[in-house]
TILUM-294689 format. One line per field, with one value per residue (C-alpha): residue number from 1; x, y, z. Coordinates in nm, 2 decimals. Layout:
<atoms>
nr: (NUM, ...)
x: (X, ...)
y: (Y, ...)
z: (Z, ...)
</atoms>
This chain:
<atoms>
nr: (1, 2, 3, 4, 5, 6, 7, 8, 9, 10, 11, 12, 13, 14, 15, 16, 17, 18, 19, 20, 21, 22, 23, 24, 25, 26, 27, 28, 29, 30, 31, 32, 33, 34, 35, 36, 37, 38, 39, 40, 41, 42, 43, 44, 45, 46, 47, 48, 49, 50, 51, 52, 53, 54, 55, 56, 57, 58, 59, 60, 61, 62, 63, 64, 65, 66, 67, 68, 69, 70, 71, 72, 73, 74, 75, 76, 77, 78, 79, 80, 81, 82, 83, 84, 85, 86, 87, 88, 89, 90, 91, 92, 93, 94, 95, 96, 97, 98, 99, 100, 101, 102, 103, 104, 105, 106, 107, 108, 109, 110, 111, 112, 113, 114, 115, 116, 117, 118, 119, 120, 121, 122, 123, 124, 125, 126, 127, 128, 129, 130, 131, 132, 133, 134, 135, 136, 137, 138, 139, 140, 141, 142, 143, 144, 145, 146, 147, 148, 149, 150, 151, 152, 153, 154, 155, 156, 157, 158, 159, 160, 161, 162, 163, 164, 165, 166, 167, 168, 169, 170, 171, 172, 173, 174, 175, 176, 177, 178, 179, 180, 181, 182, 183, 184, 185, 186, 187, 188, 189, 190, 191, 192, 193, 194, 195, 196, 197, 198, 199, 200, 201, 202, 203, 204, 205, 206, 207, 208, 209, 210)
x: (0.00, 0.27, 0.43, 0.06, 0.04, 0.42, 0.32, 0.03, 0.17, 0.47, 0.24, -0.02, 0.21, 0.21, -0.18, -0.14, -0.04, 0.14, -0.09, -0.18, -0.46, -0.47, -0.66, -0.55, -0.76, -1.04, -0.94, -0.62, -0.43, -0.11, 0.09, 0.31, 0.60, 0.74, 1.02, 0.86, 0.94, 0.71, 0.63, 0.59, 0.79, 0.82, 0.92, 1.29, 1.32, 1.38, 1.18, 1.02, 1.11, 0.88, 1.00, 0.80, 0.76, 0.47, 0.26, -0.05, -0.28, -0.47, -0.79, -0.97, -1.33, -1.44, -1.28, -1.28, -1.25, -1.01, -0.99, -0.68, -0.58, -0.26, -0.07, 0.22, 0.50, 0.79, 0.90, 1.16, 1.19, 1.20, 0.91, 0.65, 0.36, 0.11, -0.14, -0.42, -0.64, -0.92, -0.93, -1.12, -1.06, -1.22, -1.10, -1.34, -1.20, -0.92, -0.82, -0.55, -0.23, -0.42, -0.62, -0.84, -0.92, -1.07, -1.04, -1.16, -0.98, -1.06, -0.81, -0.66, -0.29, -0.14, 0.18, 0.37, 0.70, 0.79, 0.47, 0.28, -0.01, -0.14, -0.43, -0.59, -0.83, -0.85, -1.01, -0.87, -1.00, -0.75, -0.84, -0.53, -0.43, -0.21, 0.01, 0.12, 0.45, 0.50, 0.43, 0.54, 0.30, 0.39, 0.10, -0.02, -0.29, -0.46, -0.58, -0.81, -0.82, -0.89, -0.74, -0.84, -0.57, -0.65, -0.46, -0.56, -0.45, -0.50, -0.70, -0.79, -0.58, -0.82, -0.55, -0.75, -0.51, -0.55, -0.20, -0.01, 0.20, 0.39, 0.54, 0.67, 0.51, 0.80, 0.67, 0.99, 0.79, 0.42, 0.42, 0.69, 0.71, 0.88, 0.68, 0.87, 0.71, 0.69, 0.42, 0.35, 0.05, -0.06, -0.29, -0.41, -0.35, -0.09, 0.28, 0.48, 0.59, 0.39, 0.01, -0.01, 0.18, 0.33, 0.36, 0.60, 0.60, 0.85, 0.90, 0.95, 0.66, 0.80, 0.48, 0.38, 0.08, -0.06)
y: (0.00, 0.23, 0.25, 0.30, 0.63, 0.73, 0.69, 0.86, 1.16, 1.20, 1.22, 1.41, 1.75, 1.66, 1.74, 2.03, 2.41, 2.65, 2.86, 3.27, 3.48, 3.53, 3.38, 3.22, 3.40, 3.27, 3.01, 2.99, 2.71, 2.72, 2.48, 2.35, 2.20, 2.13, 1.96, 1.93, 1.74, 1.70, 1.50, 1.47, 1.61, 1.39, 1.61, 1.52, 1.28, 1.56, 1.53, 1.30, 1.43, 1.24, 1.40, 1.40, 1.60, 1.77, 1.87, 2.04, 2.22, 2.53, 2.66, 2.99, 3.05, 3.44, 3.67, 3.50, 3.16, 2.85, 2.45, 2.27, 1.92, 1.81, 1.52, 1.41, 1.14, 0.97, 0.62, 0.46, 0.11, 0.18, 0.36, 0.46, 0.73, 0.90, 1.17, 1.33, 1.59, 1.81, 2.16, 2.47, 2.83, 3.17, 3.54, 3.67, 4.01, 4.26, 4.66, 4.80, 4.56, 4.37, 4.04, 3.70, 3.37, 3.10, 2.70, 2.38, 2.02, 1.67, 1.38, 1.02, 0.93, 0.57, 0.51, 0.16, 0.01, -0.37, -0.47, -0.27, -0.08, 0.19, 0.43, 0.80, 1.02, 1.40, 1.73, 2.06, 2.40, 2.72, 3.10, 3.25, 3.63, 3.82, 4.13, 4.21, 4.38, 4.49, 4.22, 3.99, 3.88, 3.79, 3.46, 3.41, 3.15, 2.92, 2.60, 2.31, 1.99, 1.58, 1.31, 0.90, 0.61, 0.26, -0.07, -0.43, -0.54, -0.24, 0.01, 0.32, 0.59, 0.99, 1.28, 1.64, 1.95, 2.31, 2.47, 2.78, 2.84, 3.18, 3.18, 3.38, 3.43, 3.60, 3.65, 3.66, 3.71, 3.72, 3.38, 3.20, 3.23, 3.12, 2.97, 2.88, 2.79, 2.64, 2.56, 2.36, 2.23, 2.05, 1.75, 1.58, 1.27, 1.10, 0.96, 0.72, 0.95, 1.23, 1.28, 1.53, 1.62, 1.89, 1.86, 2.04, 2.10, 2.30, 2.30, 2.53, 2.55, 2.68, 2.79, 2.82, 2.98, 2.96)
z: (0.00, 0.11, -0.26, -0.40, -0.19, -0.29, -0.64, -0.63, -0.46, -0.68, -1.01, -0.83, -0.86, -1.28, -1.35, -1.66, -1.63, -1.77, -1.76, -1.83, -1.87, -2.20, -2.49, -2.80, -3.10, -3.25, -3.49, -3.40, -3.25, -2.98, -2.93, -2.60, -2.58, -2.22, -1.99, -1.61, -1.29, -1.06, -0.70, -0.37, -0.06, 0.31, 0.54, 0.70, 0.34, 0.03, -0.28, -0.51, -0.87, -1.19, -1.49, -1.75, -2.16, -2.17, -2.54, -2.52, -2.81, -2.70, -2.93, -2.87, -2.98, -2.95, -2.74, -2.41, -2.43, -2.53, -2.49, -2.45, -2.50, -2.30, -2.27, -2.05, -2.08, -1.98, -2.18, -1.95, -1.91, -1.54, -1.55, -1.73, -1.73, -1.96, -1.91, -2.12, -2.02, -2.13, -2.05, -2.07, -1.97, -2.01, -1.95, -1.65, -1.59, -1.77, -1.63, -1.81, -1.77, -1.51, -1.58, -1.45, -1.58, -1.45, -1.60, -1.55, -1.62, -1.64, -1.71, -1.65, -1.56, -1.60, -1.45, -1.46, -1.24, -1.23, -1.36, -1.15, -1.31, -1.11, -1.29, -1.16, -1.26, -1.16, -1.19, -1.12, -1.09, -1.09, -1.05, -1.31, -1.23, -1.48, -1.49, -1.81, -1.84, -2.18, -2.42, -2.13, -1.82, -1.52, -1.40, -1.05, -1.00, -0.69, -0.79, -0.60, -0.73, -0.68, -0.76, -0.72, -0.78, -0.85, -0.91, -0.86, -0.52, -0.34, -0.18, -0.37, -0.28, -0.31, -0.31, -0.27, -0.29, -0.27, -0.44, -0.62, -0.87, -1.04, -1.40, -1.64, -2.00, -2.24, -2.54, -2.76, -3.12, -3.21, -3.26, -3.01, -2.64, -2.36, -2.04, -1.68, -1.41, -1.06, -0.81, -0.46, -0.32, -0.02, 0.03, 0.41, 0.23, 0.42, 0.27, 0.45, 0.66, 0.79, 0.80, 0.53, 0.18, -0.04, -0.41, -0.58, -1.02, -1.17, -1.55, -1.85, -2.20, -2.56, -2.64, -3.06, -3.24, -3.57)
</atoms>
């Protein structure tokens, strides 16, 4: 049971993000290209890194809103994990260089080790603020989420968290940006530990639109 929860937790941080405020136009596409680690920290014990590549396809309809199809991966004999997750967002609120957004995401994870099959499906929710600099924007958002693990053989493992995370949208042409980011969140879901978790996800998006 105990390596059910560990595994959980570490791809728990590794739900989708890189996210801003704005809106990709109407009928036009963006595209995300990303490296990212993510996990789960034990107090006393350090960190539980998952890297992963992340690609992601953003689509905006009228002026405020866009969906967004993500995927995550890592093919190592060792171990392997996959993502995919479908997304929404919509601009709420914009003042000058100041902006809000608010999204929704659904999605299923599958991560194997040694023959070991373990499967989750999650939903998040963040609140995205934006402070455009320039043709930059500096991202703030809060996000609450859910996550439920299965695999034969044991107990279901259910992983709520309430996190943050900051990043950095440079916009380096019309059409090409540059996306870091890093956030943490905490779940009363207990580790093998302590009683409670923080997830960490740090990672960096080459962002393309057409």
């Amino acid at each position: 049971m105990r390596w059910l929860v560990l595994l959980a937790l570490v791809g728990c941080g590794s739900y989708s993000t890189y996210r801003t405020t704005r809106v990709v136009p109407a009928g036009h596409t963006e595209w995300l290209f990303g490296a990212q680690a993510s996990g789960a920290i034990a107090p006393g014990a350090g960190g539980a890194p998952l890297p992963e590549f992340a690609i992601g396809a953003r689509r905006g309809f009228g002026d405020r809103y866009e969906v967004q199809a993500n995927g995550t991966m890592l093919p190592i004999k060792q171990l392997m994990t996959g993502s995919f997750e479908l997304a929404g967002k919509a601009r709420l609120y914009e003042h000058g260089r100041w902006s809000l957004a608010a999204g929704v995401g659904v999605g299923y994870r599958l991560a194997e080790s040694g023959g070991a099959i373990v499967e989750g499906a999650y939903a998040s929710a963040p609140i995205i603020g934006g402070v455009d600099l320039g043709r930059h924007q500096l991202v703030l958002s809060v996000t609450g989420g859910f996550q439920r693990w299965y695999s034969s053989g044991a107990q279901r493992v259910d992983v709520p968290f309430l996190g943050d995370s900051i990043g950095f949208l440079w916009q380096v042409t019309d059409h090409w940006a540059l996306l870091p980011e890093a956030g943490s969140a905490w779940t009363p879901t207990a580790n093998f530990m302590s009683d409670t978790s923080r997830l960490f996800h740090v990672g960096v998006a080459v962002l393309w639109t057409r």
